[in-house]
N, C-alpha and C positions, 0 to 999 in steps of 0.2 A: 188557838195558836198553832197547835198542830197541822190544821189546814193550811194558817198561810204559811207553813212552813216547806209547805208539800208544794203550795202555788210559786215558793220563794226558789226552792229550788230549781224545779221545771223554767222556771225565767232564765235561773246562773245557765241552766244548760242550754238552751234557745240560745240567751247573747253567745255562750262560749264556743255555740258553731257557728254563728256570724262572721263573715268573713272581712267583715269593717274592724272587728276590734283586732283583728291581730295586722291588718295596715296601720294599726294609726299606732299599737304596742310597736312595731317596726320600723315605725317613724320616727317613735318617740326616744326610740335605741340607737336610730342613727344620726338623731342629734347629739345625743351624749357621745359618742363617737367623734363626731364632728367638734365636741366640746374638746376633747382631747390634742386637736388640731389647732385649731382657735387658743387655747390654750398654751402652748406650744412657742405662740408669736406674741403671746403678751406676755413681757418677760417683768417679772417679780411679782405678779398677781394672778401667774396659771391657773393654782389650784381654787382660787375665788371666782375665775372665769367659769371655768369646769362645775363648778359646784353649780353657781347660779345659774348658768344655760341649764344642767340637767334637772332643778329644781323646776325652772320656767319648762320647759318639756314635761315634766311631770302634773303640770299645774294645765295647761293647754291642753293636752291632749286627753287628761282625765275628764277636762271643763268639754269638751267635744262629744266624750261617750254618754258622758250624762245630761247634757243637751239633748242628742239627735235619738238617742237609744230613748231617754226618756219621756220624751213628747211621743213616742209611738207605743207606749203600754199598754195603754187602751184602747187608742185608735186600730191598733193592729190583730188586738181581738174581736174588736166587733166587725171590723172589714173582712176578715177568714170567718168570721160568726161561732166561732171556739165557747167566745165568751160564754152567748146563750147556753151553749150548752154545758158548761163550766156550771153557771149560776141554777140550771136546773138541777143540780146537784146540791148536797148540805153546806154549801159555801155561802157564806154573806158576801154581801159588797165588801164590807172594810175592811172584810178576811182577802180579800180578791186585792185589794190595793196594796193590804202593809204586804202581802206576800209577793206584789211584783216590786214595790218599795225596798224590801229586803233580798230581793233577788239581784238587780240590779245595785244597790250597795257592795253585795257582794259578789259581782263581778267587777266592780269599781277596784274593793279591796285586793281581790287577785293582780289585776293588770297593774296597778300600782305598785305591788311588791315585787311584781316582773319588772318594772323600771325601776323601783328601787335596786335589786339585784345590779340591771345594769349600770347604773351610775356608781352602785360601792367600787364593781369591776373594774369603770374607767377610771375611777383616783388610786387601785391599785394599780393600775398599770403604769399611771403617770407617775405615784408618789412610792409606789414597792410595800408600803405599807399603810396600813390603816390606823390612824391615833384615837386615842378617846375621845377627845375633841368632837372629831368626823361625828360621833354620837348624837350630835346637835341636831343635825338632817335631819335623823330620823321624826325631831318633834316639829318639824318643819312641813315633812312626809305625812305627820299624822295630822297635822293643822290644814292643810291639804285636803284630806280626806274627808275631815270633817268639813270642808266648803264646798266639798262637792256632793256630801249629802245633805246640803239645803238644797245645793243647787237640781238635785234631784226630786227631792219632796215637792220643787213649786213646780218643775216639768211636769212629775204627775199633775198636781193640782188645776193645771190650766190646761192637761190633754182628757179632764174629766168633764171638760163644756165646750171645747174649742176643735180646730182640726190641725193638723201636727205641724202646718207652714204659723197659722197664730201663736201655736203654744211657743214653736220656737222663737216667734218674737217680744211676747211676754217675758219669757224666762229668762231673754237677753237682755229686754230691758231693765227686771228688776237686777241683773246682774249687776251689770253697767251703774245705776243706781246707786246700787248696796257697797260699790268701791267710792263713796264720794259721800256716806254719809255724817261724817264726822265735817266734811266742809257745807254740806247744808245746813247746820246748826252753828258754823260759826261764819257763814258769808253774809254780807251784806250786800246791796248796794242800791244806790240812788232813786230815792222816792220810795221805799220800801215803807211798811205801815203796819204798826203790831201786828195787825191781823194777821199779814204776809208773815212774818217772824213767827207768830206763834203756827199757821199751817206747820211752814216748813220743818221746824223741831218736831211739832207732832209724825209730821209723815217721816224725820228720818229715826222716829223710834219703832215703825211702823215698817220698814225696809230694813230686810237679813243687812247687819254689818260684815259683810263680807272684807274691809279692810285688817280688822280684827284678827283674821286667821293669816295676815303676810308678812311673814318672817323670814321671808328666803334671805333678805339683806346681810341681816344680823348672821343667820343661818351659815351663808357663804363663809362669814367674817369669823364663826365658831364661837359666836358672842354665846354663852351658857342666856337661857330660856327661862322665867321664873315657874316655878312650881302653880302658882295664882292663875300666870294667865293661861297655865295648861288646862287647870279646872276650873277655870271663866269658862275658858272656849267650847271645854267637854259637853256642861251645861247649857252653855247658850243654843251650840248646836244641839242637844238632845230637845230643850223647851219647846228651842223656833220649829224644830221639826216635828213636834208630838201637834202643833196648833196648826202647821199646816195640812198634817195629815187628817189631821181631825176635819178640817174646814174641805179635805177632798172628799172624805167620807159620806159628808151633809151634800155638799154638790153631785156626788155619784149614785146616792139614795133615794134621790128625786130626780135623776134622771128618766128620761122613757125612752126605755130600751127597742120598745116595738119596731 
């Protein structure tokens, strides 16, 4: 664990000199900005406007780093060839993965609490103050986080056999997916044949529920969060992620490096 902690770090600092994450942190601030504005003209639902753009800004722009940052973890070590020489050292593979896993999570978590910052700053500005209420975000913020370290675990997973243009379409796809799996299990339609029915339940228990973590709605609305589906969500992302990381480790273990 040590190691990949050492591998986890050197990642945080790699992405934190990249100079994509502080456009797209830039971006993402000057939407909340722009919430402020927008805001502004919709008169009796400002601060539901303001909240939900900066939440959606929060949610896009994290889903972006850990997309395009992700699919290149390992691609981008064996194309400078770091890796090999990383690996002749007492590192395992799976030490080499959870530590760029954990690296990029936590640059995930930084960037994230940089626009959270901003967006507390732009409802002080509008509202002069902050109520307990506002509190709500935050588990909004953290439900957030936790979608976008699925959505990291599968980037690694499919940059462990793929090249960084596939992985990125795989991880979109299952994204895309994983917002529609509660209507795969209950859509029907015409000519459809147990079989059919029984695939699709199967496959949508089988695809991260990425609907499960969107609460910006409620969020905006200050609707209080239950305690359950804080630690549904804690869990289901910690499992979904322990089995995909598991499933990179076996696909990175048999790979051939030569």
């Amino acid at each position: 664990m040590r190691r990949a902690g050492v591998v986890a770090l050197n990642t945080f600092r790699e992405a934190v000199r990249d100079r994509v994450l502080y456009n797209l942190v830039f971006f993402a601030l000057l939407m909340m900005a722009a919430a402020i504005f927008v805001g502004q003209i919709s008169i009796g639902i400002e601060e539901e406007v303001m909240k939900s753009l900066g939440l959606s800004a929060i949610s896009v722009i994290g889903l972006l780093i850990a997309v395009f940052i992700g699919v290149g973890l390992v691609y981008k070590e064996m194309d400078k060839r770091t890796l090999y020489a990383l690996l002749a050292k007492p590192v395992r593979r799976w030490e080499f993965l959870l530590g760029k896993f954990g690296g990029l999570v936590l640059t995930l978590a930084v960037n994230t609490l940089a626009m959270t910052a901003g967006l507390f700053a732009a409802l002080l500005y509008v509202k002069h103050h902050i109520e307990r209420a506002d509190a709500v975000l935050l588990i909004a913020i953290y439900f957030i986080l936790l979608k976008l370290m699925l959505v990291v675990a599968l980037a690694l997973l499919f940059s462990c056999f793929s090249t960084p243009l596939l992985a990125i379409l795989y991880t979109s796809a299952f994204y895309v997916a994983g917002l529609f799996v509660v209507d795969m299990r209950t859509f029907h339609f015409a000519g459809e044949t147990p079989a059919m029915v029984a695939f699709m339940r199967g496959l949508s228990y089988l695809l991260p529920n990425f609907e499960n973590f969107n609460v910006m709605a409620p969020a905006a609305h200050g609707t209080e969060i239950s305690r359950a589906l804080i630690l549904q969500n804690t869990a289901y992302s910690a499992l979904y992620c322990g089995i995909v990381l598991l499933a990179a480790a076996a696909v990175f273990s048999r790979r051939n490096l030569k």
